[in-house]
NUTI-918878 format. One record per residue (C-alpha): residue number from 1; x, y, z; residue in three letters. Coordinates in steps of 0.02 Angstrom, whole numbers, padded with zeros to 5 digits. Each point is the difference from the previous one (the first is absolute). Example, Ala and Ser with C-alpha at 12.3 -4.5 7.8 and 13.67 -1.06 7.14 Angstrom:
2
ATOM, 1, 00615, -00225, 00390, ALA
ATOM, 2, 00069, 00172, -00033, SER
// end
This chain:
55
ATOM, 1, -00732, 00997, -02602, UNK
ATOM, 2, -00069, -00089, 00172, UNK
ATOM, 3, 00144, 00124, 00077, UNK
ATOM, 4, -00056, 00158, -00100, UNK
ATOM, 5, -00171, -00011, 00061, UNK
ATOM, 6, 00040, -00058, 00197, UNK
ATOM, 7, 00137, 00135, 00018, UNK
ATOM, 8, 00008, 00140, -00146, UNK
ATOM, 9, -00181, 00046, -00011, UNK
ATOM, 10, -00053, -00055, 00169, UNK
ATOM, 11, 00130, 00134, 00072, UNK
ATOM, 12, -00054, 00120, -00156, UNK
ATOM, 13, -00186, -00020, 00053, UNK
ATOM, 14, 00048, 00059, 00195, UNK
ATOM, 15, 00112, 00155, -00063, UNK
ATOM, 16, -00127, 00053, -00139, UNK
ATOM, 17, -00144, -00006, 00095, UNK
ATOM, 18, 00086, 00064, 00184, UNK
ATOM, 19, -00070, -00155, 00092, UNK
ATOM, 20, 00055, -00030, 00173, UNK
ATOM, 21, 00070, -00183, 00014, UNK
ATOM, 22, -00030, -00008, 00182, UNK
ATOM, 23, -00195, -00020, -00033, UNK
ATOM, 24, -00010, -00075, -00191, UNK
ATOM, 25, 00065, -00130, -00068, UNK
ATOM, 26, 00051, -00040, -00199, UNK
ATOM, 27, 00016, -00193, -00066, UNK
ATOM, 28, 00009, -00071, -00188, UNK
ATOM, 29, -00004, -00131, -00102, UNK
ATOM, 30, 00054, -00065, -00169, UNK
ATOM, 31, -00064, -00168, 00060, UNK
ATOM, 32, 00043, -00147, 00096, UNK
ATOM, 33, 00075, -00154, -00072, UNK
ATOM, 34, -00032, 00083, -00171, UNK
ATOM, 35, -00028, 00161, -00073, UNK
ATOM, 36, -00178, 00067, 00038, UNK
ATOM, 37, -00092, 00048, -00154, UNK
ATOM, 38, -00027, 00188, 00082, UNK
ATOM, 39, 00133, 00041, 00123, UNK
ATOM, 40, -00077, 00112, 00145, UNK
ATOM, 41, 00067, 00118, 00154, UNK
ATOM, 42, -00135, 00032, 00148, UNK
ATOM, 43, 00031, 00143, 00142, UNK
ATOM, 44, -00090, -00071, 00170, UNK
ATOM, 45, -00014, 00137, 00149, UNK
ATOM, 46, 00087, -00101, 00136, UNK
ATOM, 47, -00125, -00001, 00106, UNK
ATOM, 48, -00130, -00068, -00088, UNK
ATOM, 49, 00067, -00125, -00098, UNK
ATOM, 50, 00162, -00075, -00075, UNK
ATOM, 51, -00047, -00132, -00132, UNK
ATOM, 52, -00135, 00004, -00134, UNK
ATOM, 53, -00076, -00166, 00072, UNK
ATOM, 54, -00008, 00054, 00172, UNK
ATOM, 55, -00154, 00098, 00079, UNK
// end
């Protein structure tokens, strides 16, 4: 699962919706340590931001 959603759908999210990975960028989570309750993918534009806790 914690593979599906870093590589599968991250890569199906960039060829579905024809984003350009030079200037967003795609993370997920099923949780660390354990499984999170609600597993979660953000897309960040590059240059504003790369982490939900930054900014």
């Amino acid at each position: 699962m914690k593979n599906h959603v870093r590589n599968v759908i991250e890569k199906m999210i960039i060829e579905e919706a024809d984003l350009d990975e030079n200037r967003f960028f795609i993370v997920g989570s099923v949780g660390q340590g354990q499984w999170a309750e609600i597993p979660w993918i953000s897309i960040f534009i590059k240059d504003i931001i790369t982490t939900a806790t930054m900014g």
